[in-house]
mmCIF file of the C-alpha atoms, coordinates in Angstrom:
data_MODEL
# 
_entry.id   MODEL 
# 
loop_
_atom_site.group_PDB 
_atom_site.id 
_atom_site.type_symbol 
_atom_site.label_atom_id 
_atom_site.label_alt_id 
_atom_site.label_comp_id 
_atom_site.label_asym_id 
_atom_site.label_entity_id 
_atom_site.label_seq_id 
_atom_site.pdbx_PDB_ins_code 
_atom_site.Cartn_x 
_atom_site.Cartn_y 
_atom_site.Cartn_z 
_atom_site.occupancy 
_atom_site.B_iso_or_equiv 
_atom_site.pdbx_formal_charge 
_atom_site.auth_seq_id 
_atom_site.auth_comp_id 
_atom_site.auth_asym_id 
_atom_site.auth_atom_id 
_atom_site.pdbx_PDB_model_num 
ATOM 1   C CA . UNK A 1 1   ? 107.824 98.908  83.983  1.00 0.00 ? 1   UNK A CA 1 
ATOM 2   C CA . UNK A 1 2   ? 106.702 102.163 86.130  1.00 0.00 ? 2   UNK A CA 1 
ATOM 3   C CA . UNK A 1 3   ? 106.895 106.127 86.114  1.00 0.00 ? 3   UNK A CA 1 
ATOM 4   C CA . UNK A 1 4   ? 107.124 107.529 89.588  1.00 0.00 ? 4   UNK A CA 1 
ATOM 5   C CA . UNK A 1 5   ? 106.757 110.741 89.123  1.00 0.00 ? 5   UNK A CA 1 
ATOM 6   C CA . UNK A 1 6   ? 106.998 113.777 91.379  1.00 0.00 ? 6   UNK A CA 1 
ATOM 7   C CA . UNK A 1 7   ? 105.109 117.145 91.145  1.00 0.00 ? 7   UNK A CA 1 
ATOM 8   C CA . UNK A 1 8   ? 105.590 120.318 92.635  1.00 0.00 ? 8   UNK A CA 1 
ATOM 9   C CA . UNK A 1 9   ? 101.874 121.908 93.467  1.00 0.00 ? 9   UNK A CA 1 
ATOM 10  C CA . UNK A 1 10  ? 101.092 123.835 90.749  1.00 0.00 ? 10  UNK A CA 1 
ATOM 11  C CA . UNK A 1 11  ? 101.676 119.840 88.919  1.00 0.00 ? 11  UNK A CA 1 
ATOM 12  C CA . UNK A 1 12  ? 105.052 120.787 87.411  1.00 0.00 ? 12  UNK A CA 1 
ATOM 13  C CA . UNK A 1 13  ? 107.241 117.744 87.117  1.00 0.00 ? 13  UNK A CA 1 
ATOM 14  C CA . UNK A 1 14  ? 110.576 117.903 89.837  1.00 0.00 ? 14  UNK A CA 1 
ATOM 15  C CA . UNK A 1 15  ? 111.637 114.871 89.076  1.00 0.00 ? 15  UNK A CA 1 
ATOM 16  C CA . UNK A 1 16  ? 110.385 111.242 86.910  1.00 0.00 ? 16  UNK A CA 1 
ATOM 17  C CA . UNK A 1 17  ? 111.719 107.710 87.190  1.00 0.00 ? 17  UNK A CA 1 
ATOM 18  C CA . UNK A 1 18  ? 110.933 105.824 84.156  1.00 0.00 ? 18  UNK A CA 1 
ATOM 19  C CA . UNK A 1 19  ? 111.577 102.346 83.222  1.00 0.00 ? 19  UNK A CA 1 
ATOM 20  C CA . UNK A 1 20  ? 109.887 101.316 80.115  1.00 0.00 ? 20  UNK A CA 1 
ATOM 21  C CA . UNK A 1 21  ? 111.386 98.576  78.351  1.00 0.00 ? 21  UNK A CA 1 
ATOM 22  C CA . UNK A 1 22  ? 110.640 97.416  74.841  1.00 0.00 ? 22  UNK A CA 1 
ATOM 23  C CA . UNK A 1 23  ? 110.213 99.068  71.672  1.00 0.00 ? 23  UNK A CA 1 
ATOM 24  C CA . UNK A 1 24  ? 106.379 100.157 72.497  1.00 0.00 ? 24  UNK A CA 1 
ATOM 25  C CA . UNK A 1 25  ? 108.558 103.356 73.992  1.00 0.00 ? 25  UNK A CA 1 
ATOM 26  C CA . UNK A 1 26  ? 111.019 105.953 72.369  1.00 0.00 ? 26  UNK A CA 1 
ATOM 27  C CA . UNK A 1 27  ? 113.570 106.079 75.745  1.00 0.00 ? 27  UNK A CA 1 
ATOM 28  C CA . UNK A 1 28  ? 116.346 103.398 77.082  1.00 0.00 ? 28  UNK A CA 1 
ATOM 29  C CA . UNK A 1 29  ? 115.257 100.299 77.995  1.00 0.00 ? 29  UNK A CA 1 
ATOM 30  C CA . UNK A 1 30  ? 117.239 100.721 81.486  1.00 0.00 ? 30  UNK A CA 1 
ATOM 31  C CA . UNK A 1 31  ? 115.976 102.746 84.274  1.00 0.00 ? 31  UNK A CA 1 
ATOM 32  C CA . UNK A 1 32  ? 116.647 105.748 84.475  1.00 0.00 ? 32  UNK A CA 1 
ATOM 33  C CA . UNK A 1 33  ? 115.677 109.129 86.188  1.00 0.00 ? 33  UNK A CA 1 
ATOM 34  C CA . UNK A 1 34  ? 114.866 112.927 84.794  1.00 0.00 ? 34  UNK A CA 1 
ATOM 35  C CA . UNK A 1 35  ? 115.452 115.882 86.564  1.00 0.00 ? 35  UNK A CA 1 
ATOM 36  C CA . UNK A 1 36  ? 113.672 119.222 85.580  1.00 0.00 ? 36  UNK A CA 1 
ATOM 37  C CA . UNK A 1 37  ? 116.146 121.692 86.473  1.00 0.00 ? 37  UNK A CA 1 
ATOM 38  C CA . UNK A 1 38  ? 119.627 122.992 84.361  1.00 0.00 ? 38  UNK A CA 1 
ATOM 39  C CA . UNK A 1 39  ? 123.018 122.761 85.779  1.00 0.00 ? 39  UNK A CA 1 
ATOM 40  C CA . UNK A 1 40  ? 126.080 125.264 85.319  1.00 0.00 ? 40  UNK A CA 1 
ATOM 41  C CA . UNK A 1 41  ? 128.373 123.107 84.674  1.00 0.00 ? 41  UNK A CA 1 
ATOM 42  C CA . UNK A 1 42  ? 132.280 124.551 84.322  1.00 0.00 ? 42  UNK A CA 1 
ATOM 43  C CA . UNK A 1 43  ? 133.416 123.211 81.255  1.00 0.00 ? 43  UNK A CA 1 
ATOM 44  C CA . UNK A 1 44  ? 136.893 124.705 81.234  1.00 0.00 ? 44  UNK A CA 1 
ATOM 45  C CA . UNK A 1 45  ? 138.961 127.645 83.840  1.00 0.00 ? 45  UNK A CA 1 
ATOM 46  C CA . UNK A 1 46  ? 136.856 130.284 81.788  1.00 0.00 ? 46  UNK A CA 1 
ATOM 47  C CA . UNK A 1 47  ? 134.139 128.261 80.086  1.00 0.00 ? 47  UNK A CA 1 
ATOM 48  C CA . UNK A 1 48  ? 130.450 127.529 82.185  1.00 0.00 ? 48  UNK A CA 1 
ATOM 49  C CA . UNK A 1 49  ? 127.967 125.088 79.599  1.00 0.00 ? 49  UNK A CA 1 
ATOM 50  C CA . UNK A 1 50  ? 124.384 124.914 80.963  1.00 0.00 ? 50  UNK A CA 1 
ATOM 51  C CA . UNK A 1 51  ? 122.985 121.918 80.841  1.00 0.00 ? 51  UNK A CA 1 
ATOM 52  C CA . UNK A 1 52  ? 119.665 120.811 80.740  1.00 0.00 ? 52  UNK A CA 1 
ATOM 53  C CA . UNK A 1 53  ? 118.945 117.580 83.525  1.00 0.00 ? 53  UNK A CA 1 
ATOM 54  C CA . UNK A 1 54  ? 115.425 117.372 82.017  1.00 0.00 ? 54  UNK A CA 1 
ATOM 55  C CA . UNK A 1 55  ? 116.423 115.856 78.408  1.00 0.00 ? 55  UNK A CA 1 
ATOM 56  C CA . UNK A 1 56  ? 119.115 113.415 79.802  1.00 0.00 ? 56  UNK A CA 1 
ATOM 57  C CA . UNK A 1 57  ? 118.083 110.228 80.582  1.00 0.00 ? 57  UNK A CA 1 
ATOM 58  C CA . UNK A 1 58  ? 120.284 109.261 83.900  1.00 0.00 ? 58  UNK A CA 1 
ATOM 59  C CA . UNK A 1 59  ? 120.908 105.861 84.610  1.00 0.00 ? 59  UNK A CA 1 
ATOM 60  C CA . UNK A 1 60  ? 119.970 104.218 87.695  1.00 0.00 ? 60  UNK A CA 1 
ATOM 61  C CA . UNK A 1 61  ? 118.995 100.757 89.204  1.00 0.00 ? 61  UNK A CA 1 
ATOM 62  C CA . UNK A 1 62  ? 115.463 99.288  89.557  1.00 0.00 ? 62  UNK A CA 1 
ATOM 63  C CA . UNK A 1 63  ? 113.289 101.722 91.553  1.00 0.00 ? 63  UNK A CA 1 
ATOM 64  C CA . UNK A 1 64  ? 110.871 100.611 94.137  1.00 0.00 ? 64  UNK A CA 1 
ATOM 65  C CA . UNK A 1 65  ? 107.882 102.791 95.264  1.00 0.00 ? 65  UNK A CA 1 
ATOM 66  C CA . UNK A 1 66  ? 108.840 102.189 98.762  1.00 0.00 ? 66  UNK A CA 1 
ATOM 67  C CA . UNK A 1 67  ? 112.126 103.542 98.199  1.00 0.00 ? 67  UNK A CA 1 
ATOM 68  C CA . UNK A 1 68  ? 110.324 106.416 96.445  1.00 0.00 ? 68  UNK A CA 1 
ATOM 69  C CA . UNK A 1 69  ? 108.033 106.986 99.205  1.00 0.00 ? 69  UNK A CA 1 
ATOM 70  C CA . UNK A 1 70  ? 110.962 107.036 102.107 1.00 0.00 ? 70  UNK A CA 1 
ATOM 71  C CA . UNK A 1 71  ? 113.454 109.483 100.171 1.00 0.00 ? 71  UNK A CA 1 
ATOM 72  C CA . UNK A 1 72  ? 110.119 111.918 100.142 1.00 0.00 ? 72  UNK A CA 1 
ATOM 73  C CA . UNK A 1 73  ? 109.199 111.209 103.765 1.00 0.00 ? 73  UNK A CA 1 
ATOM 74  C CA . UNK A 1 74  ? 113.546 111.504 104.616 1.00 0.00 ? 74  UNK A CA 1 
ATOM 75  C CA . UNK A 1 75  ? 114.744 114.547 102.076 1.00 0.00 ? 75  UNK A CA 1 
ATOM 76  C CA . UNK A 1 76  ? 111.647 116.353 101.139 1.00 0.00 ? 76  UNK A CA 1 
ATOM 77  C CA . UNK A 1 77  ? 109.729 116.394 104.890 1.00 0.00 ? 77  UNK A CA 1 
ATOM 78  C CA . UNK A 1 78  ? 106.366 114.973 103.688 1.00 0.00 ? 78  UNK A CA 1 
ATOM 79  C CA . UNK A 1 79  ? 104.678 113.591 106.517 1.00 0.00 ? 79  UNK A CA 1 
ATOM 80  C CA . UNK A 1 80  ? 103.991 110.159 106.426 1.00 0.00 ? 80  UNK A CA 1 
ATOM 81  C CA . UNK A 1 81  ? 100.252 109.019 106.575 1.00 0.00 ? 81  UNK A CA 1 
ATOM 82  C CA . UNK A 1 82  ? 101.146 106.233 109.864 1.00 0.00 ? 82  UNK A CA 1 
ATOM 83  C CA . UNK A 1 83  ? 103.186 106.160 112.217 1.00 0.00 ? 83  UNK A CA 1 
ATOM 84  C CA . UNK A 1 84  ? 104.866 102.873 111.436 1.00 0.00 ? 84  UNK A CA 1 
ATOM 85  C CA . UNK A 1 85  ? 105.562 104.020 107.899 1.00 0.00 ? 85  UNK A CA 1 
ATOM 86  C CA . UNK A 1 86  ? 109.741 102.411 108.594 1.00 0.00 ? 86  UNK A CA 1 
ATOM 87  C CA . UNK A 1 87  ? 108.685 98.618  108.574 1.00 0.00 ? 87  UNK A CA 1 
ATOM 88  C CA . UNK A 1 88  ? 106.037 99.287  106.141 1.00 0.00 ? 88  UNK A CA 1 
ATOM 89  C CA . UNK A 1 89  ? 108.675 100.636 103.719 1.00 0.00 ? 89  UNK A CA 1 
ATOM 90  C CA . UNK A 1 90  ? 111.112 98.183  104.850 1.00 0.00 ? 90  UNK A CA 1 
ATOM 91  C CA . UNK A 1 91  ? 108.498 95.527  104.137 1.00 0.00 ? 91  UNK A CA 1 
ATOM 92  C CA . UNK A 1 92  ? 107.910 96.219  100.420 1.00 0.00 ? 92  UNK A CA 1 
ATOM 93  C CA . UNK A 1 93  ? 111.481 96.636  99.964  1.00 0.00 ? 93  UNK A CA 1 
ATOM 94  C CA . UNK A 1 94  ? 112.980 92.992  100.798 1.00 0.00 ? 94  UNK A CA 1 
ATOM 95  C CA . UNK A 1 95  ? 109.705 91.855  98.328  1.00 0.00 ? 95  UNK A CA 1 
ATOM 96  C CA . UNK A 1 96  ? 110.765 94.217  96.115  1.00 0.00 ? 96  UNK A CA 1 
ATOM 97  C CA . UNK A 1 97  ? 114.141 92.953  96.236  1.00 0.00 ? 97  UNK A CA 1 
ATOM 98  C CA . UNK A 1 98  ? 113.110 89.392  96.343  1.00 0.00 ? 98  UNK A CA 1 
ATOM 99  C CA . UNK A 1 99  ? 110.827 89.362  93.489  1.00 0.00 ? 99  UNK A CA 1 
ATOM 100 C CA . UNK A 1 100 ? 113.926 91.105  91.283  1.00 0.00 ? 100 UNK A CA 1 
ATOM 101 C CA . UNK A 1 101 ? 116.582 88.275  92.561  1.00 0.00 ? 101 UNK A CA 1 
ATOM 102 C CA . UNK A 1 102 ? 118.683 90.112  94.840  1.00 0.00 ? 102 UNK A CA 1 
ATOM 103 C CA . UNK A 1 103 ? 119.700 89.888  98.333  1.00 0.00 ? 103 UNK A CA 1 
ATOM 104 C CA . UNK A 1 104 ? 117.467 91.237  101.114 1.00 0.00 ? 104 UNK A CA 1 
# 
């Protein structure tokens, strides 16, 4: 199981990966991903819904922290910590995949 969660710097959630199998926990057993932010959604040629990202549970795959750690590196410009922070990431990843039975 894990919760990867990101926080804006006041510590409002952005976004939360979740995967918490087993009926210790009130979501989906699958993994899945919240995003805390509404979307206008045109429901019709005159319609708009809103809908809220937050209280949907969307499905993804397994989520690795390294693959966490690269999208915020690669799409929200944190700097990384060292400078060979690609095979690093890479790294964890194929063990990642490895340990879950999938090809590297």
């Amino acid at each position: 199981m894990y919760q990867y969660r990101l926080l804006d710097r006041d510590e409002r959630e952005l976004i939360v990966y979740h995967w918490q199998p087993g009926d210790a926990y009130l979501g989906p057993d699958a993994p899945h991903l919240h995003v805390s932010a509404s979307l206008s959604a045109q429901t019709s040629a005159i319609d708009r819904q809103t809908i809220d990202l937050d209280k949907l549970h969307l499905a993804t795959g397994r989520v690795s922290l390294a693959s966490v750690v690269r999208m915020l590196i690669t799409e929200f410009g944190v700097a990384p910590q060292r400078h060979d922070w690609v095979e690093t990431l890479d790294r964890a990843e194929r063990v990642f995949q490895e340990e879950a039975g999938q090809p590297a």
